[in-house]
Backbone as ProteinMPNN parsed JSONL, in Angstrom:
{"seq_chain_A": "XXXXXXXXXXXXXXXXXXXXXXXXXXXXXXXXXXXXXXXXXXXXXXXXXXXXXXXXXXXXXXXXXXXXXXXXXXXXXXXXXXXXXXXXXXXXXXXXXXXXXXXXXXXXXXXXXXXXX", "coords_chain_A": {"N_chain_A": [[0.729, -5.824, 13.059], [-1.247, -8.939, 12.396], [-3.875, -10.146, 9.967], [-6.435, -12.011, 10.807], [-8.237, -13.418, 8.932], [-10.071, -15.493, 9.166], [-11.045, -15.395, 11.36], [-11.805, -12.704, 11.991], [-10.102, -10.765, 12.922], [-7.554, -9.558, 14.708], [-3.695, -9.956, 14.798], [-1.166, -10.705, 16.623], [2.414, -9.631, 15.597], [4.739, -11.601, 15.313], [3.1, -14.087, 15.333], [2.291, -17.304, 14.93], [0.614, -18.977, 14.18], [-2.917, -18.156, 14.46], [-4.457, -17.277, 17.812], [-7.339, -17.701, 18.2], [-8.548, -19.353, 16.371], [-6.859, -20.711, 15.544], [-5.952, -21.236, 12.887], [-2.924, -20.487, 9.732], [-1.614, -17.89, 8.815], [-1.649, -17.073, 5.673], [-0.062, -19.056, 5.082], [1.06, -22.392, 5.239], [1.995, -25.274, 7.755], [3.598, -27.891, 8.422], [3.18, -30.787, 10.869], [6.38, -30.562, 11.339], [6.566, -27.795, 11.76], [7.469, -26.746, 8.816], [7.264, -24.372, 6.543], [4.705, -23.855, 3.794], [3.12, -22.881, 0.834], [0.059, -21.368, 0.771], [-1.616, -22.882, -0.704], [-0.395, -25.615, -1.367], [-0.788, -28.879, -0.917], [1.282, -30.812, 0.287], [4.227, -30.954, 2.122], [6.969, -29.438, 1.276], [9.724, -29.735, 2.378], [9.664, -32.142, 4.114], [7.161, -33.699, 2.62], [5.17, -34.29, 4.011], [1.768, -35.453, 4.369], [0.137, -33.811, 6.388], [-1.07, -31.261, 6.948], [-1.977, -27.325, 8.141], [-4.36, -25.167, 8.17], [-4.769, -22.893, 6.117], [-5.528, -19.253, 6.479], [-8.215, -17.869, 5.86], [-8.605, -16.097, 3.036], [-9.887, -13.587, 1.443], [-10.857, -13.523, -2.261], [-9.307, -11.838, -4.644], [-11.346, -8.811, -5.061], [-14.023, -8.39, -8.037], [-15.354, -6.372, -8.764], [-13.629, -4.167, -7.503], [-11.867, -4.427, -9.411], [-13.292, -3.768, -11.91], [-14.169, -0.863, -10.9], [-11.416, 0.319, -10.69], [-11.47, 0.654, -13.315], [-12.979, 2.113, -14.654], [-12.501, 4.386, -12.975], [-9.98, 5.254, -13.819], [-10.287, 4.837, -16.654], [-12.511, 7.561, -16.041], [-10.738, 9.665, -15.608], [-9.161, 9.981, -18.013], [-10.602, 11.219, -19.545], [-11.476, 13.32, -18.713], [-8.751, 14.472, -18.067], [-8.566, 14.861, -21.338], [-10.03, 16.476, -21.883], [-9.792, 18.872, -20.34], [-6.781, 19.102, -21.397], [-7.403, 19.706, -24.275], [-9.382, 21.568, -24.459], [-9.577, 24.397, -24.896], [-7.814, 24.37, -27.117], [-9.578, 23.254, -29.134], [-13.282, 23.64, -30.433], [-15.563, 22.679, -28.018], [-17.058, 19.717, -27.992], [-19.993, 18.622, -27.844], [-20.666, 15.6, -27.386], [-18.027, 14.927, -26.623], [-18.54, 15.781, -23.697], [-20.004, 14.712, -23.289], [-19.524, 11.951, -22.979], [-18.033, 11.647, -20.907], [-19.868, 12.568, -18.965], [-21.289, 10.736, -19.037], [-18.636, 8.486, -18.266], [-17.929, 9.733, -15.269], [-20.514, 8.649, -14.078], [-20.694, 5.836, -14.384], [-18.307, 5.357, -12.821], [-19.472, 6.43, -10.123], [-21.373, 4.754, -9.965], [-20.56, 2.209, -9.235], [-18.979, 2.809, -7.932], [-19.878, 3.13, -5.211], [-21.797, 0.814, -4.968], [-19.781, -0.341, -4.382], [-18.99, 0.297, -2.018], [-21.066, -0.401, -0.155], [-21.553, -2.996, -0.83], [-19.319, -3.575, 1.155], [-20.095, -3.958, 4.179]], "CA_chain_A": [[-0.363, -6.734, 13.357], [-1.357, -9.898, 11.119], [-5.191, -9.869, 10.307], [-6.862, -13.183, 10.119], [-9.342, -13.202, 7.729], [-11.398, -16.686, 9.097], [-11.851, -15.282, 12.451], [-11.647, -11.523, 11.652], [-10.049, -10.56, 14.113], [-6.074, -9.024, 14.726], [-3.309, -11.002, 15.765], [0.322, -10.296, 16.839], [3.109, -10.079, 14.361], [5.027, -12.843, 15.619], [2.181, -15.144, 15.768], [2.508, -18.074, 13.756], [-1.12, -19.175, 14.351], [-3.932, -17.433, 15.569], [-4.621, -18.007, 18.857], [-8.768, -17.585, 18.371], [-8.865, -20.288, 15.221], [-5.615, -21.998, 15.072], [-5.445, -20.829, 11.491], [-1.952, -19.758, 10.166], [-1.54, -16.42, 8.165], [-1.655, -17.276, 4.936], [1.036, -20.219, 4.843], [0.393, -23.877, 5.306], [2.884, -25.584, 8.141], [3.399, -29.15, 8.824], [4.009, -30.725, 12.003], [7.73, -29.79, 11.911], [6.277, -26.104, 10.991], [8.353, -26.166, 7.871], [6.951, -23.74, 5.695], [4.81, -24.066, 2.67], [2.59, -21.991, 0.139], [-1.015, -21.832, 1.246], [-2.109, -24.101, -1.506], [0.376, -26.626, -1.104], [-0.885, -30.061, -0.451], [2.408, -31.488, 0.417], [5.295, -30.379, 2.489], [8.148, -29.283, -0.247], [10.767, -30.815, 2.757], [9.388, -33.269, 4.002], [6.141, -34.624, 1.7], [3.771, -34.809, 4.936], [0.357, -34.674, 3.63], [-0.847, -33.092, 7.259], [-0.545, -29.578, 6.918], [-2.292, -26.512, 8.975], [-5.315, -25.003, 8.082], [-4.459, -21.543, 6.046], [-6.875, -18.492, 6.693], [-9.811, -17.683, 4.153], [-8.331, -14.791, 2.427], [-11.185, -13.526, 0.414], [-10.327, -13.607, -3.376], [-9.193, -10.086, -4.822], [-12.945, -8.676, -5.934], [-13.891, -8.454, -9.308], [-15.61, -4.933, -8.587], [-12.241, -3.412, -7.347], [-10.545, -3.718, -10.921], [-14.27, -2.485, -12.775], [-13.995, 0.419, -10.159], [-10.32, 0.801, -11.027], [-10.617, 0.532, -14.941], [-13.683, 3.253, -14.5], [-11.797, 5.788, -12.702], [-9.124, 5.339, -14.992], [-11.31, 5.876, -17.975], [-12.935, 8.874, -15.927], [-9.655, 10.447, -15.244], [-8.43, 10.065, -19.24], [-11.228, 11.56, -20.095], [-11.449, 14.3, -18.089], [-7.523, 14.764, -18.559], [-8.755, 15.169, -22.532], [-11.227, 17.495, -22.009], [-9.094, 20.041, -20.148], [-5.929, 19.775, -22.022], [-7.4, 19.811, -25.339], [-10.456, 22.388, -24.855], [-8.595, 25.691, -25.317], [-7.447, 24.643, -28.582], [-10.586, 22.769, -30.143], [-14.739, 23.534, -29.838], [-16.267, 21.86, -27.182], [-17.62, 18.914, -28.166], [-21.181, 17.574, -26.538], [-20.301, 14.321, -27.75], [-16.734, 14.47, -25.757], [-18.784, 15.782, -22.561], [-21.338, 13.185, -22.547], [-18.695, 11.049, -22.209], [-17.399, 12.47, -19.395], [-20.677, 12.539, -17.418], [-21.37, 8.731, -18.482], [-17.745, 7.925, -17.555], [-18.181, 9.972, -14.346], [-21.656, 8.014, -13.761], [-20.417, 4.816, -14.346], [-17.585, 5.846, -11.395], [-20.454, 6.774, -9.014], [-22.395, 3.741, -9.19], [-19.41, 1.06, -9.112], [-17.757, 2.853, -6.56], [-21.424, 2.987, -4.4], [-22.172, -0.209, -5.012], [-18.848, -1.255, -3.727], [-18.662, 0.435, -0.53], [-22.195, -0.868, 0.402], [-21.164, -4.862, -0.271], [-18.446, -4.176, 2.524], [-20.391, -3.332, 5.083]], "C_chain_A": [[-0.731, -7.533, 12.104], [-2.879, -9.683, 11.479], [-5.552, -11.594, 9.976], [-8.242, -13.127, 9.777], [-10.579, -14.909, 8.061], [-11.964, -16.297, 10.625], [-12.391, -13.718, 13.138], [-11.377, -10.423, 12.572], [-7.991, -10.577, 13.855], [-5.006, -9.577, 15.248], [-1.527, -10.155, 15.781], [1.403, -10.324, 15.856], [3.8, -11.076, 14.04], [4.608, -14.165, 15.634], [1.741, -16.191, 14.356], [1.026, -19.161, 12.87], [-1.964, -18.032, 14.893], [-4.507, -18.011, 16.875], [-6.672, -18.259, 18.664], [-9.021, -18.826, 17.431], [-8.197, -21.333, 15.163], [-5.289, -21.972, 13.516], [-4.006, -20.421, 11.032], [-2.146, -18.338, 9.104], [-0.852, -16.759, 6.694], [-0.45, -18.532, 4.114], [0.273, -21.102, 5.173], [1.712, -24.53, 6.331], [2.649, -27.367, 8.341], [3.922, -29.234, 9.884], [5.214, -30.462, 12.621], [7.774, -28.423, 11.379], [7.725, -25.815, 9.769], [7.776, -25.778, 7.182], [6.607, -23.611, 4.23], [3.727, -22.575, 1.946], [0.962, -22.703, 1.069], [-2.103, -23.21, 0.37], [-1.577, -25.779, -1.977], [-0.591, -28.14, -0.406], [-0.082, -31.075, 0.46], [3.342, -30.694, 1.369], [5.831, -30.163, 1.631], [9.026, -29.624, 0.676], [10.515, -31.811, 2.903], [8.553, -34.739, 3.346], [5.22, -34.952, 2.927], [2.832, -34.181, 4.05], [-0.505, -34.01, 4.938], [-0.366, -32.129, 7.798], [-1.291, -28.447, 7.555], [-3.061, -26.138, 7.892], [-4.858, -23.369, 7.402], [-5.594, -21.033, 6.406], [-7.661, -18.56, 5.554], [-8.947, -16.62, 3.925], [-9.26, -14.652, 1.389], [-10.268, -13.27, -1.045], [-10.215, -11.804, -4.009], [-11.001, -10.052, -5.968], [-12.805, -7.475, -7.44], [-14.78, -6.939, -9.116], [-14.457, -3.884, -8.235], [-11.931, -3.193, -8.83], [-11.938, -3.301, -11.696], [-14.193, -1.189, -12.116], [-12.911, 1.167, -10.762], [-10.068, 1.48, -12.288], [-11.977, 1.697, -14.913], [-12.948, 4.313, -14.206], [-10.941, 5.826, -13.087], [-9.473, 5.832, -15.806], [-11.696, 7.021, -17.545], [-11.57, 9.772, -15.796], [-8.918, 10.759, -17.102], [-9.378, 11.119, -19.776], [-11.659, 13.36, -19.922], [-10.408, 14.803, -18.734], [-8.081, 15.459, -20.004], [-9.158, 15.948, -22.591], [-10.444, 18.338, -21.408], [-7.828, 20.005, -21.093], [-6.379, 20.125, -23.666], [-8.729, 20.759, -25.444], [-10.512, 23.481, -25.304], [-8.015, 25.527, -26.568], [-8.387, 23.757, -29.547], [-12.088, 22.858, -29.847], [-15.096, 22.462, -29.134], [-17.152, 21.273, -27.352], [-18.686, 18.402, -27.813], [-21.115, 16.212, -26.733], [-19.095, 13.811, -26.315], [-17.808, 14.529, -24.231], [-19.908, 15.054, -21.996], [-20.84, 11.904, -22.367], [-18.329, 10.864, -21.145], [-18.36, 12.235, -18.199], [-21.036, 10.95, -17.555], [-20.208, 8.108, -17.561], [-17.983, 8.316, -15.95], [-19.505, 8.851, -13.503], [-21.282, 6.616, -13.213], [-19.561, 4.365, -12.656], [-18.128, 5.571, -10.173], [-21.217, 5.316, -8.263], [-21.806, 2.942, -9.067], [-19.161, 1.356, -7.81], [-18.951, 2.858, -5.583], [-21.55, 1.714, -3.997], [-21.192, -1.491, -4.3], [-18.808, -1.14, -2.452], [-19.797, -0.574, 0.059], [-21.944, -2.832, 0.226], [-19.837, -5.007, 0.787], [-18.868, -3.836, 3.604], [-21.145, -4.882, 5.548]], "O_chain_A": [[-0.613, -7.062, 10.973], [-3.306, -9.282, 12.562], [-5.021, -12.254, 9.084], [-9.185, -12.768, 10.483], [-11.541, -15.263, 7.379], [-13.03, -16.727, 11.067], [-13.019, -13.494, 14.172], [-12.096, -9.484, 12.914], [-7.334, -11.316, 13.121], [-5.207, -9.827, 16.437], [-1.025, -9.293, 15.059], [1.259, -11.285, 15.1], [3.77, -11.585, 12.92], [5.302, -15.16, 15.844], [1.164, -15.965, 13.292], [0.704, -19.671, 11.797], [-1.59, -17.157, 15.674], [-4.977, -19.148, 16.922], [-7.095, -19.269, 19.226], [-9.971, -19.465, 17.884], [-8.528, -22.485, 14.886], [-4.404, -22.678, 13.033], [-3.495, -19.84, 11.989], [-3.315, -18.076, 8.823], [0.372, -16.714, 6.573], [-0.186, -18.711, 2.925], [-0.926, -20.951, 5.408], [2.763, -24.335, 5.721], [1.539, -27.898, 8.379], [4.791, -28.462, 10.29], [5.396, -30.215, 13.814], [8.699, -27.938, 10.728], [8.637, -24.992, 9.849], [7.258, -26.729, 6.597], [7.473, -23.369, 3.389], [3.65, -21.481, 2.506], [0.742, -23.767, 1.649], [-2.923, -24.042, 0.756], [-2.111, -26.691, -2.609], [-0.946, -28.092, 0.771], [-0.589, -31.933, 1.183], [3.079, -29.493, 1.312], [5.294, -30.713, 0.67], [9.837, -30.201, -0.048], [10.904, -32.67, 2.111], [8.813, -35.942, 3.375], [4.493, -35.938, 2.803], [2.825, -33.158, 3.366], [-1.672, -33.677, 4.732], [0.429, -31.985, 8.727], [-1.545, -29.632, 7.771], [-2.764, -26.531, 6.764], [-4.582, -22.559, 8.287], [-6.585, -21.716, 6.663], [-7.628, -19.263, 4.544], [-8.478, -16.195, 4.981], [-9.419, -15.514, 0.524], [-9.107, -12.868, -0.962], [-10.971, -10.864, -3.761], [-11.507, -10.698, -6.886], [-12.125, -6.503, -7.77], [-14.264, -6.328, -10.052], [-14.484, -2.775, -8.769], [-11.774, -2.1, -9.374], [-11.732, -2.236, -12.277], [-14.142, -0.257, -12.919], [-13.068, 2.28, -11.263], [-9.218, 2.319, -12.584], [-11.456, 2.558, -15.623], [-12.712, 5.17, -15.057], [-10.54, 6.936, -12.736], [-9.268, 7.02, -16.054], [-11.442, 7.917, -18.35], [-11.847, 10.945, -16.048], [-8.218, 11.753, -17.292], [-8.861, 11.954, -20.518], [-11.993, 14.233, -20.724], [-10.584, 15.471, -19.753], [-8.09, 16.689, -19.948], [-8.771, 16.612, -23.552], [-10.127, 19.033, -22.373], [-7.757, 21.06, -21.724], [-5.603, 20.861, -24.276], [-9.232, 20.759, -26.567], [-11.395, 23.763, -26.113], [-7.682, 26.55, -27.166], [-7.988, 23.544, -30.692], [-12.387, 22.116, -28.911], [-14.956, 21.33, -29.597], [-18.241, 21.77, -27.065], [-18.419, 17.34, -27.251], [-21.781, 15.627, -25.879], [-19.162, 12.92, -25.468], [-17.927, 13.469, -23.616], [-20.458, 14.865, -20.911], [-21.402, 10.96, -21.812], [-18.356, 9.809, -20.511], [-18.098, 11.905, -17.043], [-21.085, 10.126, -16.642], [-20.41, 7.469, -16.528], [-18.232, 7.351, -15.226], [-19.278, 8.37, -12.392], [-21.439, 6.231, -12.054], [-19.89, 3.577, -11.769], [-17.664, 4.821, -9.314], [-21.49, 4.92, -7.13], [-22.563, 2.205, -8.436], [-19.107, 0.61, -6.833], [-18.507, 2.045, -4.772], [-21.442, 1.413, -2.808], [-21.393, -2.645, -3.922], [-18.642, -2.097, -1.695], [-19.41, -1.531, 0.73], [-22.172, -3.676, 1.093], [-19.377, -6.077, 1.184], [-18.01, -3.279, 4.29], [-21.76, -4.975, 6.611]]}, "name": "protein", "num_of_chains": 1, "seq": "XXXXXXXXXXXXXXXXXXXXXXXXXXXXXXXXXXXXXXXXXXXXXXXXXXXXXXXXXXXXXXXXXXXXXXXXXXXXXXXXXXXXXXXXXXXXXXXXXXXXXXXXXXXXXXXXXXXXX"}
């Protein structure tokens, strides 16, 4: 199934438009549906300038990669703290890292679910 993202709503795999919008799935076609990039102005065969309507595809969100580069950091950090605790005193320094990094985690990743709703 193709998703189209301007009328949000599921479409067939085959389906070169959506039937609910007339949008196409992330391409751009011109009247002889020859196939371009969605940002294309132009045909690249022929040079028509009247080209099909791509979908909205929302832009990749800038909370995903702070989420990402958080639970990254919480996971290194963590990682550190178990392999290296057994052979050096336990730091309160290292583990207040740990619960900020953890923190940080919590409220990104919170904050994200709740703007997709």
């Amino acid at each position: 199934m193709k998703h189209c993202f301007t009328c949000k709503r599921n479409r067939p795999d085959n389906a070169k438009f959506c039937p609910g919008c007339g949008s196409t799935f992330d391409v751009r076609y011109c009247p002889r549906l020859h196939l371009n990039s969605p940002t294309a102005e132009y045909c690249t065969e022929c040079g028509s300038s009247d080209l099909s309507a791509a979908d909205h595809r929302p832009p990749e969100s800038k909370m995903m990669v702070i989420f990402a580069l958080a639970a990254g950091f919480t996971v290194l950090l963590v990682s550190y703290f178990l392999l290296y605790s057994s052979l050096q005193a336990r730091s309160p320094f290292l583990l207040l890292l740990i619960i900020l990094a953890a923190s940080v985690f919590a409220i990104f990743g919170s904050s994200n679910h709740r703007n997709k709703d």
